[in-house]
C-alpha positions as CSV (number, residue, x, y, z in Angstrom):
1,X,-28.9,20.7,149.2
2,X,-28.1,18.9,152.7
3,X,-27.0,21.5,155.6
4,X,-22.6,21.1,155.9
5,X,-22.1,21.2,159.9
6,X,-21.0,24.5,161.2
7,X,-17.5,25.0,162.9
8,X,-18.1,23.0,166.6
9,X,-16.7,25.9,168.0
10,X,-18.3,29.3,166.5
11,X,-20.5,31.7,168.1
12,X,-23.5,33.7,166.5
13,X,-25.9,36.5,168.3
14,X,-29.1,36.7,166.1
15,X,-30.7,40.1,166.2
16,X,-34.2,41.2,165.3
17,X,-36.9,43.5,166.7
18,X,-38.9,40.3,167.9
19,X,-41.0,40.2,165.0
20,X,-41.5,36.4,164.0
21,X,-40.6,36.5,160.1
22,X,-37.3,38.7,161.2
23,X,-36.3,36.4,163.9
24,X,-36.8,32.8,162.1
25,X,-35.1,34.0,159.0
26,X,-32.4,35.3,160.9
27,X,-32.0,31.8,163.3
28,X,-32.5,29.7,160.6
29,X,-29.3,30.9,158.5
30,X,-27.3,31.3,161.8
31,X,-28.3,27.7,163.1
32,X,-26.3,26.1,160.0
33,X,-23.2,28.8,160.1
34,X,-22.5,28.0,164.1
35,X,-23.4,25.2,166.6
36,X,-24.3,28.0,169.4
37,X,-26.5,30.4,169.1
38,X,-28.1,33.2,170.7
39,X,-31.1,35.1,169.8
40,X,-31.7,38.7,171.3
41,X,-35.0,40.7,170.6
42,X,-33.8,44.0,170.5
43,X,-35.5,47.1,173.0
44,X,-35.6,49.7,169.7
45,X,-35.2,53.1,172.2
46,X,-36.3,56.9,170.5
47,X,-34.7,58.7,168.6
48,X,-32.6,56.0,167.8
49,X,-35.6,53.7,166.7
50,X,-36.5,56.4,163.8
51,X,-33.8,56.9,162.0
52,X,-32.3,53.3,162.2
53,X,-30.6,51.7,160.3
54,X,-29.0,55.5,160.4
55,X,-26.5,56.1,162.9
56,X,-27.0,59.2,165.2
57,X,-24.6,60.3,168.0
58,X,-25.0,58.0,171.2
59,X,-26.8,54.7,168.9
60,X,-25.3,52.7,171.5
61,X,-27.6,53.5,174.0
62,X,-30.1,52.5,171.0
63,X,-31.2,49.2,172.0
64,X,-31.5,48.7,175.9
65,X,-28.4,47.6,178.2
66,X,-28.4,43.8,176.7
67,X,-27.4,45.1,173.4
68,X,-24.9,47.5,175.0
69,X,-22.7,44.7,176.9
70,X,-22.7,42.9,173.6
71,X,-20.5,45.9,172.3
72,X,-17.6,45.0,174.6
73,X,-15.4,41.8,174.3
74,X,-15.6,39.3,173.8
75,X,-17.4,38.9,170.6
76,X,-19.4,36.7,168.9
77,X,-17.8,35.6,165.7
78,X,-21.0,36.0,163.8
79,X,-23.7,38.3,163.6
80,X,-27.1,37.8,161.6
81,X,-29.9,40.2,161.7
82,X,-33.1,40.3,159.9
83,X,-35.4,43.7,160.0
84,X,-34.6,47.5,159.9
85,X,-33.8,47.9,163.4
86,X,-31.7,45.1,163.7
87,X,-30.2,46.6,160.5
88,X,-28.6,49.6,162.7
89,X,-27.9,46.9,165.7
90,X,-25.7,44.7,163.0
91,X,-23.8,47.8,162.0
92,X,-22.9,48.9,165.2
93,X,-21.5,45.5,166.6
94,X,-19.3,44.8,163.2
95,X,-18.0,48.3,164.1
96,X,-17.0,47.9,167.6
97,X,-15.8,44.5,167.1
98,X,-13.1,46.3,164.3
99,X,-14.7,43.5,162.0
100,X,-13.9,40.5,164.0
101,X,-17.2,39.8,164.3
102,X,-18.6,39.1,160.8
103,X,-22.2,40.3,159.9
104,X,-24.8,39.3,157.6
105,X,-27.8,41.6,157.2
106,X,-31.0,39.8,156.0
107,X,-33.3,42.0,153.5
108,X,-32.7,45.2,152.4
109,X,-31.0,47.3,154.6
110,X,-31.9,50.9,153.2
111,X,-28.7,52.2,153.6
112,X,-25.2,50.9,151.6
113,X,-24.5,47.2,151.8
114,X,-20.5,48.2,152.7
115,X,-21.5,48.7,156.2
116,X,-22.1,44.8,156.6
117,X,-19.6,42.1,155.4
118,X,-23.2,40.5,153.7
119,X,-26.5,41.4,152.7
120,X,-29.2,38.5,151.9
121,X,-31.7,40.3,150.3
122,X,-34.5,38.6,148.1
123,X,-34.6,39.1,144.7
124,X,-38.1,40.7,144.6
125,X,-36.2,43.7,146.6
126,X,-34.2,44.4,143.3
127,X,-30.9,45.2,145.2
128,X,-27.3,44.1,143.3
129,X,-24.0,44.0,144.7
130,X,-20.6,42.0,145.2
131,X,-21.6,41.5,148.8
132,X,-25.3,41.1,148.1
133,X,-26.5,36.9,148.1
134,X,-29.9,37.4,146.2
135,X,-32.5,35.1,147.7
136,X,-36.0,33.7,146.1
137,X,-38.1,34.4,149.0
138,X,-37.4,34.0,152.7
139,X,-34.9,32.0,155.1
140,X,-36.6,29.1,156.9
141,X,-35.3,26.0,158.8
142,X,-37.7,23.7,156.7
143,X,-36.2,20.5,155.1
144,X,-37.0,17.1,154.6
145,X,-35.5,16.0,157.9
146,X,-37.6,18.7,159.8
147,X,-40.9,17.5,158.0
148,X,-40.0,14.0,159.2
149,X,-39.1,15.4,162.8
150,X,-43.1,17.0,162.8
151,X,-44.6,14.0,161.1
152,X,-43.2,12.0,164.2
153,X,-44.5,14.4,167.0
154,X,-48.1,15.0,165.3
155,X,-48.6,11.9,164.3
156,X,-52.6,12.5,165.0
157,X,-53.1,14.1,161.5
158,X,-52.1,10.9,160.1
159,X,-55.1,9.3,160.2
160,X,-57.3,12.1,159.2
161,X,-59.2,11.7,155.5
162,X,-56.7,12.5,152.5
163,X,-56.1,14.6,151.1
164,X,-55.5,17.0,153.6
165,X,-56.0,20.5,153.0
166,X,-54.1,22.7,155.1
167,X,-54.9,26.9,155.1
168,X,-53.2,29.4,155.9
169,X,-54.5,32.5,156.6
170,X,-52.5,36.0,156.8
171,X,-53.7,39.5,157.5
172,X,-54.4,42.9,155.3
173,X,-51.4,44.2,153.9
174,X,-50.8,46.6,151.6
175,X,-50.3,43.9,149.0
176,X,-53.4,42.0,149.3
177,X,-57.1,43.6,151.1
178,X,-57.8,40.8,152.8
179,X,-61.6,42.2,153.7
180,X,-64.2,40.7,154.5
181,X,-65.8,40.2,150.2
182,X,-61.9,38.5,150.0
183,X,-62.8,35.7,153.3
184,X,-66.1,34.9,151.8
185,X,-64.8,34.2,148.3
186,X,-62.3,32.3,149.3
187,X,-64.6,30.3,151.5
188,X,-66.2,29.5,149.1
189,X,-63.8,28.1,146.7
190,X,-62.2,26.2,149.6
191,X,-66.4,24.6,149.9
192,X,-66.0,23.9,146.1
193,X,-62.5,22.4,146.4
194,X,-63.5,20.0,149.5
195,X,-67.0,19.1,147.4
196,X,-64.5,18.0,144.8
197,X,-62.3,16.2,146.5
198,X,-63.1,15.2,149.6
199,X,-61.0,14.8,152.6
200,X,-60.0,16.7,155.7
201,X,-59.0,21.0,155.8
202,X,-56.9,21.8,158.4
203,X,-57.1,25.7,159.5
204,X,-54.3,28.1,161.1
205,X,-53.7,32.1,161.0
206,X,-50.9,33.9,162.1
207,X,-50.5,37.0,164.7
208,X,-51.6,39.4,162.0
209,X,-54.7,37.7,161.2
210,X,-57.6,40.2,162.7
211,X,-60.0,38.9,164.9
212,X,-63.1,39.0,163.0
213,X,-61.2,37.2,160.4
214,X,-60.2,34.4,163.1
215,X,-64.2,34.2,164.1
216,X,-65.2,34.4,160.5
217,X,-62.8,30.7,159.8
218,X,-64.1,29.3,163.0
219,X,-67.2,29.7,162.0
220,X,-67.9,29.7,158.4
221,X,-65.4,26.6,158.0
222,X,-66.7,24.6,161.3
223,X,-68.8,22.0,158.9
224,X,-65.4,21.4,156.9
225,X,-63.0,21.7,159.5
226,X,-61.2,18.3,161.1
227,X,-58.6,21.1,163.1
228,X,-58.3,24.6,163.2
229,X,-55.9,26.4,165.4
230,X,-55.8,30.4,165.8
231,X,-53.7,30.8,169.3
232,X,-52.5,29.4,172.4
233,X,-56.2,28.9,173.7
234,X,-56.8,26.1,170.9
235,X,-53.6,24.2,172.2
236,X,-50.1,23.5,171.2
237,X,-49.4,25.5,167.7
238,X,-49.7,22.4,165.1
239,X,-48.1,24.5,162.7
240,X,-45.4,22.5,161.8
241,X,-47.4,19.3,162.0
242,X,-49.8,21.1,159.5
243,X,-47.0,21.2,156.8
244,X,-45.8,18.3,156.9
245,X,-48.6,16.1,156.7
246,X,-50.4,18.4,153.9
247,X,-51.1,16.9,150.8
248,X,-51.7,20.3,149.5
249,X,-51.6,23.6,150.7
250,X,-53.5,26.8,150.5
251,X,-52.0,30.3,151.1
252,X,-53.2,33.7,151.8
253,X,-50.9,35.5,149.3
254,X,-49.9,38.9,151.9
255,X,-46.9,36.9,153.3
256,X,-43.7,36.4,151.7
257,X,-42.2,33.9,154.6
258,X,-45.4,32.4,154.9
259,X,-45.6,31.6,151.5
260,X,-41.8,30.3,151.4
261,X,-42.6,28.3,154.5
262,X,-45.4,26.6,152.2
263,X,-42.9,26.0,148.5
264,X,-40.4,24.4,151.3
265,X,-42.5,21.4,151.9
266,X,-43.1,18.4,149.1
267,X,-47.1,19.7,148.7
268,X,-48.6,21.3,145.9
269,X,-48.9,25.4,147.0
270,X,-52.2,27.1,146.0
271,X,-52.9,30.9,146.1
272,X,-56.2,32.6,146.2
273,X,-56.4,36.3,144.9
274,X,-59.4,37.5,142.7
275,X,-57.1,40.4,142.2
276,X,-53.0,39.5,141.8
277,X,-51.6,41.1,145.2
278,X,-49.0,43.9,144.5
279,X,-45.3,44.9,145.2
280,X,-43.2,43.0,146.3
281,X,-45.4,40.0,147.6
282,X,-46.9,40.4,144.0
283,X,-43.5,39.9,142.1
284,X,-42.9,36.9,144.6
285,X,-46.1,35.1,143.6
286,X,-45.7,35.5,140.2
287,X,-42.3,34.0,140.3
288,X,-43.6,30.9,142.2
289,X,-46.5,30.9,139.6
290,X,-44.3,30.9,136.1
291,X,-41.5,28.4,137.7
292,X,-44.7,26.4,138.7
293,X,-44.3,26.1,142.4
294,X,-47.7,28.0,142.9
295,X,-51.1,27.4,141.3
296,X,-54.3,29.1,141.6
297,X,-56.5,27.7,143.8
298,X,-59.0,25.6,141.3
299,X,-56.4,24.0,139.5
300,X,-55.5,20.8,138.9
301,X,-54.2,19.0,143.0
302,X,-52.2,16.7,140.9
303,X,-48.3,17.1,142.7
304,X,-46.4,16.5,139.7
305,X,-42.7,16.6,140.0
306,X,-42.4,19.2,142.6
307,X,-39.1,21.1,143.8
308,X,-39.3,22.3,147.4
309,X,-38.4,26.2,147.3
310,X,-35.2,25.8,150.2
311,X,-32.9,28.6,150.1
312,X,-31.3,28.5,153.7
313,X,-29.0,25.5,153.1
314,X,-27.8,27.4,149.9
315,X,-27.2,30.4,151.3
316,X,-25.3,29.3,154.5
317,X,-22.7,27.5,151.8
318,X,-22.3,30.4,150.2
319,X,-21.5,32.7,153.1
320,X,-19.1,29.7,154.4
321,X,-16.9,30.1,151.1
322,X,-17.2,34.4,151.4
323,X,-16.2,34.3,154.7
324,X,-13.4,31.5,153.9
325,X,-15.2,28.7,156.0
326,X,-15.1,26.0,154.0
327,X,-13.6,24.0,156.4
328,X,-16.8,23.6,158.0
329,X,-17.7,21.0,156.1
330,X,-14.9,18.6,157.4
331,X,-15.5,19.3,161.4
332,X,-17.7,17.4,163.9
């Protein structure tokens, strides 16, 4: 499904604690509801920052004195937050706007949907509702017009060896010990893999990888690497360019956005886990695995008929027709 232009007019204030799979969710689903957006990283302040999304006397003094002045008129006409704190933040601005600011919580917000207008919540977090939009997976802004876009401005990996290999590594969790017996397995299936079938791996890990996890993949992968990048000291992040120039991907499966990001693209998605990862990652892979988007890694690279995993688009549809915004689709 395409992305329907947003009113030319509307206003949405994204709200998270900062943490990167909060915030992109929660910028990707307001970028196709509204033309202008802001983005505010929220200052969670004690006691407040406990007990939210709870309200207790005084929450709003919660979140610094940028969230305060976004309490008073005017308001946005759309609030999205992502993430627990942001949870309490969402609540409180729907409240003081008397609803004229509409909100839409992403994930579970551990307290009863009716204090936002929406909930997104994933269906792996088993909650049911009339104003729940059940999700498989996370929010992201990937589509084939923003693989094109990355293509264009990394046009380097190009000429690199097919197939290209990408990996992404993750962290520990407490779905998935990624240890140090996990890293060596896995390096050396990704050695069997490359044996196989030639071509190029490319190598990135995100802020929760550990450090001696980011100096095991430089080294151990060095003789199979054409790029790796593990922070700003190796350059600009080629993270996007890394997806959309894969030809198949590899995932470290601790990550539920990271392994949405991946089923968004056109590549085939492989997993690695000698041991299936648990909760609510777990039930997330083993959707992806029995609709076929993910394989293990050591099966067949052959693409098939592949349907990206894009739920953003869909979403921001559906919240235009809840909130009564269909006209949307007729502006700009």
């Amino acid at each position: 499904m395409g992305a329907i232009p947003a009113s030319p007019t509307r206003r949405a204030l994204v709200l998270s604690d900062g943490a990167a799979g909060n915030e992109n969710q929660a910028l990707a689903l307001a970028s196709l509801l509204a033309p202008a957006v802001e983005a505010l990283r929220l200052e969670s302040r004690a006691p407040w920052r406990w007990s939210a999304p709870r309200r207790l006397p005084g929450a709003a003094r919660a979140f610094g004195p940028a969230f305060a002045a976004r309490l008073r008129a005017p308001w946005p006409e759309l609030v999205v937050g992502c993430g627990r704190q942001a949870a309490l933040a969402t609540r409180l601005l729907r409240a003081a706007s008397g609803g004229t600011c509409r909100s839409v919580q992403i994930l579970d917000p551990r307290i009863d949907a009716r204090h936002f207008d929406l909930v997104v919540a994933p269906a792996h977090d088993g909650l049911r509702g009339e104003n729940i939009i059940t999700t498989r997976g996370g929010l992201n802004p990937i589509d084939d017009a923003w693989l094109a876009q990355a293509r264009d401005r990394f046009t380097a990996f190009a000429r690199l060896p097919a197939p290209r290999l990408v990996l992404l590594i993750g962290g520990p969790t407490r779905a998935l010990a990624l240890d140090e017996a996990y890293w060596r397995a896995l390096a050396a299936a990704l050695g069997t893999q490359l044996a196989q079938a030639g071509g190029s791996l490319l190598v990135t890990s995100s802020r929760r990888t550990p450090a001696w996890l980011r100096d095991a993949a430089r080294r151990d992968l060095a003789p199979l690497t054409a790029h790796q990048w593990h922070g700003p000291d190796d350059g600009e992040n080629p993270y996007a360019g890394f997806l959309a120039w894969a030809d198949a991907i590899v995932v470290t499966p601790d990550s539920v956005n990271m392994l949405s990001e991946a089923a968004a693209t056109r590549a085939p998605v492989f997993t690695f886990a000698p041991r299936p990862p648990r909760g609510k990652v777990g039930r997330f892979v083993e959707s992806l695995r029995q609709s076929g988007r993910v394989r293990a890694l050591g099966d067949d690279f052959d693409p098939g008929a592949i349907t990206p995993l894009r739920e953003a688009a869909r979403v921001a549809a559906e919240i235009r027709t809840r909130f009564g915004w269909d006209g949307d689709a007729h502006r700009g």
